[in-house]
C-alpha positions in Angstrom: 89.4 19.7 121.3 87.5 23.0 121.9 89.6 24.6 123.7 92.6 23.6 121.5 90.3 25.6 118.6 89.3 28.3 121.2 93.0 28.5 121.6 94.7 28.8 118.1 91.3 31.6 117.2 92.8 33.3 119.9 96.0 33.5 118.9 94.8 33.8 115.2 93.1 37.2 116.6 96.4 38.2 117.9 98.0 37.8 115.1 96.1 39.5 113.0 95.3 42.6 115.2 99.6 42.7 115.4 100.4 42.3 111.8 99.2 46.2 111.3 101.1 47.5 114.2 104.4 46.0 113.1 104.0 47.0 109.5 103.7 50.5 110.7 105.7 52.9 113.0 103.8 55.7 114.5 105.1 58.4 115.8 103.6 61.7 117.8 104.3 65.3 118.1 102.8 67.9 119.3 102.3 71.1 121.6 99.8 72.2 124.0 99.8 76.1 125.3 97.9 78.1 127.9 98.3 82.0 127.5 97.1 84.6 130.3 96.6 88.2 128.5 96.3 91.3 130.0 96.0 95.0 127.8 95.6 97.6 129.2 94.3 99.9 126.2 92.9 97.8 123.3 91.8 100.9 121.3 94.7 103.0 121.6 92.4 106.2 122.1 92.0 107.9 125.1 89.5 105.8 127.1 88.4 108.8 129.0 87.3 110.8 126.0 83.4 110.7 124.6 83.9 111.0 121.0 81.3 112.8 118.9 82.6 112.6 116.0 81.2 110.4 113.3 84.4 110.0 111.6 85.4 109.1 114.9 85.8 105.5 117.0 83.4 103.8 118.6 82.1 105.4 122.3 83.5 105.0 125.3 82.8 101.2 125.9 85.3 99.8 123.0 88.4 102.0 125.1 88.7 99.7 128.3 91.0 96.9 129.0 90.6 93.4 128.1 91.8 90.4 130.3 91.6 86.5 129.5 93.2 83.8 128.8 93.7 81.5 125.6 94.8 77.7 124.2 95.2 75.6 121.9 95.8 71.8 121.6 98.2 70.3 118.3 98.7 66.6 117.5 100.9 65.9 114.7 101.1 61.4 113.7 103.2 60.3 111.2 102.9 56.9 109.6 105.8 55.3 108.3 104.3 53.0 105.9 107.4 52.0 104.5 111.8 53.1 104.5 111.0 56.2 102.7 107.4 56.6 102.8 105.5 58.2 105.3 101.4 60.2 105.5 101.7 62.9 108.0 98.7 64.4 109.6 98.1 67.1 111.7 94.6 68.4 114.0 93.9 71.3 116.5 91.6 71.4 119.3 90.1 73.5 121.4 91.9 76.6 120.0 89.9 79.1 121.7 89.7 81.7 124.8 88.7 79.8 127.9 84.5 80.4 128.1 84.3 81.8 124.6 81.6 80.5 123.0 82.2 81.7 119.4 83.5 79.5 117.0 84.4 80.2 113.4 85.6 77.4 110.9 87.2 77.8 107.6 89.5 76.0 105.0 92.7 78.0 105.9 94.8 77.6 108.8 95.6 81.3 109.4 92.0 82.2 108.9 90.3 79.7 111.4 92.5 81.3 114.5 91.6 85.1 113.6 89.1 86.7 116.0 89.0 84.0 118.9 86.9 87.2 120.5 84.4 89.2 118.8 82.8 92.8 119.3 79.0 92.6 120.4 76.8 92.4 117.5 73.1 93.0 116.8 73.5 89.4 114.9 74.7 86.4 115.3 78.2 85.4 114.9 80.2 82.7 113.5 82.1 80.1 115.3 85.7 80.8 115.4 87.4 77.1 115.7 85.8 73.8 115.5 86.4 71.4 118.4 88.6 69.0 116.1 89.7 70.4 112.8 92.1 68.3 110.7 94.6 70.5 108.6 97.0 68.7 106.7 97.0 65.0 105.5 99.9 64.5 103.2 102.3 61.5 101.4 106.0 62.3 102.3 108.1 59.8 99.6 111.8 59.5 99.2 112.5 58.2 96.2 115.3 57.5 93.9 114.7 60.4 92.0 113.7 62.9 94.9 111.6 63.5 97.3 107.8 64.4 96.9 105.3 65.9 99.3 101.6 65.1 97.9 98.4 67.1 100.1 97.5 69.1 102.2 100.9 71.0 103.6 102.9 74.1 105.1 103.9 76.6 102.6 104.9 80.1 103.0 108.1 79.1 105.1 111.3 80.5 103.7 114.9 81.1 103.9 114.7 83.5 107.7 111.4 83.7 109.3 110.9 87.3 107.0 107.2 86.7 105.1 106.6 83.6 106.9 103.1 82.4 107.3 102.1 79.0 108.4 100.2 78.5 105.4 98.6 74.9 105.1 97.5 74.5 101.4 97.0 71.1 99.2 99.9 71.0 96.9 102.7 69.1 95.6 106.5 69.8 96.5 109.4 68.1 95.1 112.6 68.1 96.4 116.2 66.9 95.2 119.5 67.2 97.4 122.7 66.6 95.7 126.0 67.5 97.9 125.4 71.1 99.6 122.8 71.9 96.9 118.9 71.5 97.4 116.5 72.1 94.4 112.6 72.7 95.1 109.6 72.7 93.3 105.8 73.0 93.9 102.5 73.9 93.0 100.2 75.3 95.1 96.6 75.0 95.1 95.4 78.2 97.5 91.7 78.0 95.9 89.3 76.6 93.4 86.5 78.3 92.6 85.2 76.9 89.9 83.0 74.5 91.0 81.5 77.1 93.6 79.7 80.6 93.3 82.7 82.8 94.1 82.3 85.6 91.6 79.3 84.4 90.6 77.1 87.4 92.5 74.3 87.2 90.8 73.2 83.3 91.3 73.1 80.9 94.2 74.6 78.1 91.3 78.2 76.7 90.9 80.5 78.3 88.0 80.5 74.7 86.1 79.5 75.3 83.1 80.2 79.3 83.0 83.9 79.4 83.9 86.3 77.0 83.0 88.9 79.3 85.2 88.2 80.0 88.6 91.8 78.8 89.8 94.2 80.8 92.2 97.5 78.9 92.0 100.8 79.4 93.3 103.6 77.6 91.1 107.3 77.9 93.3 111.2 77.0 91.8 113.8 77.7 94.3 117.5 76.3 95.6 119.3 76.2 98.7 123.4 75.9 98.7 125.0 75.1 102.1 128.8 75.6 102.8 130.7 76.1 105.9 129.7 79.4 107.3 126.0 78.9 106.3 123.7 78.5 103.5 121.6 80.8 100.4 118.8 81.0 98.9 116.8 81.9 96.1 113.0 81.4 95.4 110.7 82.5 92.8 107.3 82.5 93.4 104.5 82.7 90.4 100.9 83.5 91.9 97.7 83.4 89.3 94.6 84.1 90.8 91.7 84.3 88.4 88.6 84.9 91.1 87.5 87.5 89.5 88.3 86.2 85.8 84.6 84.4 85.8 81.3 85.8 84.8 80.3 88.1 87.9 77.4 89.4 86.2 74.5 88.6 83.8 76.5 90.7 81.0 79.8 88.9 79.4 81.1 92.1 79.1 81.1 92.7 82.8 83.5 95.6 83.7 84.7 93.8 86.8 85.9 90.5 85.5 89.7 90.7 85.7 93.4 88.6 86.5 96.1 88.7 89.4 99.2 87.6 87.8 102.3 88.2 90.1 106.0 87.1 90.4 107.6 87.3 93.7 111.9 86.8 94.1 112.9 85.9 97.7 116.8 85.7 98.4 118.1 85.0 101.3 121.2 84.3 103.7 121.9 82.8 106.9 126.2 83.3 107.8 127.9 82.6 111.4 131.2 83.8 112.1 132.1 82.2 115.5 130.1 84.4 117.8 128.8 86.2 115.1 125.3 85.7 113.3 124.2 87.7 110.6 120.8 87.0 108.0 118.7 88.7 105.6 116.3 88.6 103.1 115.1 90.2 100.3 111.7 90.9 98.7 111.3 92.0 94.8 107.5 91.8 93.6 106.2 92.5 90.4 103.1 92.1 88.1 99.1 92.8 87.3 97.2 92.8 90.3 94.1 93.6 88.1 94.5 92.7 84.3 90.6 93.1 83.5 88.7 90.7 81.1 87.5 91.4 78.2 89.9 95.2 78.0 87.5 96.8 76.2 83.4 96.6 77.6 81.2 96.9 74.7 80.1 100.3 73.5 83.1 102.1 76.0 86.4 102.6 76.7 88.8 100.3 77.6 89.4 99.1 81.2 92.3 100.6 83.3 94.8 97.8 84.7 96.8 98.2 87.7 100.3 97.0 87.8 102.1 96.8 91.2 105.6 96.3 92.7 106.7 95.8 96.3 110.2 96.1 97.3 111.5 94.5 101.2 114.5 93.6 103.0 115.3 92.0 106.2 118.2 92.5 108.1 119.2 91.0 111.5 122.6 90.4 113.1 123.2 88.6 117.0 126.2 88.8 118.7 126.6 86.0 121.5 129.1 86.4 124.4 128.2 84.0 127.2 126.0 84.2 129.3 124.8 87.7 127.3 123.8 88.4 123.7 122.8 91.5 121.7 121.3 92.3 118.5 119.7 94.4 115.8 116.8 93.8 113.1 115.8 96.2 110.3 113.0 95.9 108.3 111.8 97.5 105.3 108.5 97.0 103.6 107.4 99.3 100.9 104.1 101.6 100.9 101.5 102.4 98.1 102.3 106.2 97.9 98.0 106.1 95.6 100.0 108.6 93.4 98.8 106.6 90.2 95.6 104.9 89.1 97.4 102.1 87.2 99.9 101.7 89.7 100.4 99.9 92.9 103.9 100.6 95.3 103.5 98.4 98.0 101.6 97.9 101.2 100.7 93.6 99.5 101.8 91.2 102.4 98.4 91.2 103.5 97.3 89.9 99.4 100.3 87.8 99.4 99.4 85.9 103.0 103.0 86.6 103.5 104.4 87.2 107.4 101.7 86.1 109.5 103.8 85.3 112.3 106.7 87.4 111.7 106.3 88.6 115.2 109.2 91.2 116.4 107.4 92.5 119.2 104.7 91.6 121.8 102.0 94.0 120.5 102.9 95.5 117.2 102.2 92.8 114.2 102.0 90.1 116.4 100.0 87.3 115.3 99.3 85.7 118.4 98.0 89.4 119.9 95.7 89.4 116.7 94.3 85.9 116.5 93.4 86.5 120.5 91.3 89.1 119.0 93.0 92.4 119.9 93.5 93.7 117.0 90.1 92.1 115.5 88.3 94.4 117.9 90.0 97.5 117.6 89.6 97.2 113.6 86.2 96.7 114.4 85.4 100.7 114.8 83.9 102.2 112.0 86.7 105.2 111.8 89.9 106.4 112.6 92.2 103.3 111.8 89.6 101.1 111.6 88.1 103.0 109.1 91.0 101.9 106.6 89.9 98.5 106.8 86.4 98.1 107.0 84.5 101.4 105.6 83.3 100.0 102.6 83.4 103.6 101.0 87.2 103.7 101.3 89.3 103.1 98.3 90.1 99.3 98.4 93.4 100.3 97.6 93.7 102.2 100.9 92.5 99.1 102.5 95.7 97.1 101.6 97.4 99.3 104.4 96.5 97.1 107.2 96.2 97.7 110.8 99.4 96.7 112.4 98.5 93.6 114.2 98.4 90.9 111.4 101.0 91.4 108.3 104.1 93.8 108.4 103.8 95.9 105.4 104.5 99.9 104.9 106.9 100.4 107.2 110.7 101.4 108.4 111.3 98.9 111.5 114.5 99.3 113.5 114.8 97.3 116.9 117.9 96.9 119.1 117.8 93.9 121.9 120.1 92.9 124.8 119.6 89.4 126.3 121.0 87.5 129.0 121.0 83.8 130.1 121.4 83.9 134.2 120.6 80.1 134.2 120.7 77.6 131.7 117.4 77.0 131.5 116.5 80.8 131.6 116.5 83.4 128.9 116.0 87.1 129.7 115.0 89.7 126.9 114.9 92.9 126.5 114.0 94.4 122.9 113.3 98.2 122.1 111.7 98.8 118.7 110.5 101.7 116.5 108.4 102.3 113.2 107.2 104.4 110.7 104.7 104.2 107.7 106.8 104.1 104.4 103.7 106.1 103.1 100.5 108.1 104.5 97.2 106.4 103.5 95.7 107.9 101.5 91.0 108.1 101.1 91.7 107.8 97.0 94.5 108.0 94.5 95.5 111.5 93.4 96.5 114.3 95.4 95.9 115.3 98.7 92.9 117.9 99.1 90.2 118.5 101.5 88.2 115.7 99.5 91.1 113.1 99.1 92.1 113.1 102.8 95.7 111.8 104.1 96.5 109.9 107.5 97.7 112.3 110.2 101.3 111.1 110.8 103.8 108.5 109.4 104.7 107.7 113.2 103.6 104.2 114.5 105.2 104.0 117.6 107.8 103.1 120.1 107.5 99.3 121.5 109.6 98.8 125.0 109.4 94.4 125.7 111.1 92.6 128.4 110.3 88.8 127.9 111.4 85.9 130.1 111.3 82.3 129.5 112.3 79.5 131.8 112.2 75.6 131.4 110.6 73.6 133.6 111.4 70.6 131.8 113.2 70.1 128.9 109.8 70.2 127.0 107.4 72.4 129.3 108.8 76.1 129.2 106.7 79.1 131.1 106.9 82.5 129.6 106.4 85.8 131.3 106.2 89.4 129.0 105.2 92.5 129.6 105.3 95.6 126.7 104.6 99.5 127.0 103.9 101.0 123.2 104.0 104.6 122.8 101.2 105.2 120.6 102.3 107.0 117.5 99.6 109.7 115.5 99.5 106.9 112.8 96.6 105.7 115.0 94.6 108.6 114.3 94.1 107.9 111.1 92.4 110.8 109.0 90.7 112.5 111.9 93.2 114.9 113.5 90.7 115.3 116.5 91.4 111.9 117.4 93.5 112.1 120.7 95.9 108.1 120.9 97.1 107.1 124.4 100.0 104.7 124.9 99.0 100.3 125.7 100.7 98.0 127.4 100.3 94.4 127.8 101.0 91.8 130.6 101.3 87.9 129.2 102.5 84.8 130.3 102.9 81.5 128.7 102.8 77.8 129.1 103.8 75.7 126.8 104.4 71.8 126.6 105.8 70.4 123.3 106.0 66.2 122.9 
């Protein structure tokens, strides 16, 4: 008799530990990637120069070479709960160079891989990736009336891969498909401040109870139409971000309290025409990027808000005739030509978050050469180009002109690229590319004078890439690249005595998706 009741427990156990797994499907993706770097010339200065000058970079020891290697480890599970409703989560690990011991965490996906490398430092620095960090978590639910995606979530990801960032934000997207047409809505939730200090300078205490408003929110209504050659596109974008709309100060009045309200239009197209491929997309944005709070201070004159307007376009056509391929990309982002005080032109991927990834070359704005910490260390100096971004003395408008290894703004791009495929399972590259600043940065608004200095040149730079990629398997490809950038006299930024030397990088790549 004990063993018959031993028995049935047993299979009691069973039972229940099986009635879970067969009431929900699993299912994993994921990638895993090793990269070898090798650059040759991380400043773009002449390494065998000792600068002097104050206005100048760093000494000699910020000109050498940098060599190492870097990974990162993604897991993507899906549970289907139920026909039609699924939570999807996603983790990285050990997204980091091999032997770095600086880790840095954060609440944004794009900002937790930046600066996997760090200059030296007097002080201590923070860690650039934890171990295991979870990054989205979100209900995926077909129903009758649409589809809903409730969490956290990729946004930023558009029409072509023009202004795409792999953003993951909480938010809620709906969805409806009806024949070749596709509606989309969402709200995104980039921050919440009110229940923190952000803005709040002058106390170590929450805004609760001071601010009612300390939102920056992203609302998005788009469609998508698909027909035989290809499909279009149309999104408007609303972004409100009211940081700096709480008390920063003891005084009510504060002059600094004020609201980012901006509308974005994206339009796009995606057409093939037998061998033929042709896309593009556009890029309209208007609105206040500082709408101050109250508009007049007590006792003085009224606050000066600053409207701005960005204008882009992406072009890109491919031509395939087997086992070769060629093609040409054009990109145009609009500058900030600091002509106007209550004006801003241009030069606002980096504020939007918008084409973090957009990568057209192996060195010039791409993100992977940035996060490794290339570009992290060369805007590190505390002149030249660097100085644009981090000499807190420089107009902040001059500091939305970013060094070209995160977001493609201010620019004329033009690249033409010839490809082959010798194998099936190889792909050879080879991809010549060119750009200019739309407009010179500038120290301040107004004229240029011997006070209100103006970048050397418009130049950039040349960019020669060959890349070659070969599967191993199906799902484990190696990658080999190698890039020589003629350094334009953009790179001097506003010292003329600053003397730029060419880089070139040497990269390979394994990478295993599942």
């Amino acid at each position: 008799m004990r063993k018959f009741w031993v028995t049935i427990l047993a299979l009691g156990l069973v039972a229940a530990f099986a009635m879970p797994a067969a009431a929900v499907d699993v299912k994993f993706t994921g990638q895993y990637y090793v990269q070898g770097w090798y650059v040759d010339n991380v400043s773009l200065l002449d390494k065998n120069e000792v600068s002097t000058n104050t206005d100048s970079w760093k000494a000699n020891a910020q000109r050498g070479c940098a060599a190492l290697y870097s990974q990162r480890f993604r897991l993507q599970t899906e549970f289907k709960v139920a026909e039609g409703l699924t939570l999807v989560t996603r983790f990285d690990a050990l997204e980091k160079v091999w032997g770095s011991a600086n880790w840095r965490g954060g609440t944004g996906e794009t900002q937790t891989r930046r600066a996997m490398i760090t200059e030296e430092t007097t002080t201590a620095v923070s860690n650039a990736q934890e171990n295991i960090e979870f990054e989205r978590v979100y209900l995926d639910m077909n129903t009758a009336i649409g589809k809903f995606q409730i969490g956290y979530q990729q946004f930023l990801m558009w029409g072509t891969d023009f202004l795409n960032t792999p953003l993951t934000a909480p938010g809620i997207r709906y969805l409806y498909t009806t024949g070749p047409l596709t509606l989309i809505a969402a709200i995104e939730k980039r921050n919440d401040f009110a229940g923190s200090n952000y803005g709040n300078t002058n106390s170590t205490t929450s805004n609760i109870g001071r601010a009612n408003d300390g939102d920056h929110d992203v609302y998005d209504l788009g469609f998508i139409y698909k027909f035989k050659p290809g499909e279009v596109g149309l999104m408007y974008q609303y972004g409100r971000n009211a940081w700096n709309k709480p008390p920063t100060t003891t005084d009510p009045n504060a002059a600094d309290r004020y609201l980012t309200q901006v509308s974005i239009f994206l339009p796009y197209a995606k057409l093939n025409f037998g061998n033929f491929f042709i896309e593009g997309e556009g890029l309209y944005a208007t609105g206040e990027m500082y709408a101050y709070e109250p508009r007049q201070l007590s006792g003085g004159s009224p606050n000066q808000d600053v409207n701005c307007t960005q204008w882009g376009l992406f072009l890109h056509g491919k031509y395939t005739f087997k086992p070769a391929y060629v093609g040409l990309q054009f990109v145009y982002l609009s500058g900030d030509d600091m002509d106007a005080d209550d004006k801003i032109t241009g030069s606002l991927t980096q504020a939007f978050t918008a084409g973090y990834g957009f990568d057209r070359t192996l060195i010039l704005w791409n993100s992977a050469y940035g996060d490794t910490g290339f570009g992290a260390r060369a805007t590190g100096a505390t002149g030249g180009i660097g100085n644009v971004i981090t000499n807190t003395n420089v107009n902040p408008r001059t500091k939305l002109y970013n060094y070209p290894y995160y977001y493609m703004d201010n620019c004329w791009f033009y690249q033409g690229y010839v490809g082959v495929n010798p194998l099936p399972k190889m792909d050879v590259r080879l991809a010549l590319s060119y750009a200019v600043a739309d407009k010179k940065p500038r120290e301040n608004v107004g004229p240029v004078s011997a006070t209100n200095k103006e970048f050397v040149s418009d130049k950039i730079g040349t960019e020669l890439d060959l890349i070659a990629t070969y599967k191993i398997f199906d799902n484990l490809e190696y990658m080999l690249g190698a890039g020589y950038l003629w350094t334009g006299d953009y790179f001097k930024g506003f010292d003329t005595n600053n003397v730029v030397k060419d880089n070139y990088i040497i990269t390979h790549k394994l990478t295993l998706n599942f």
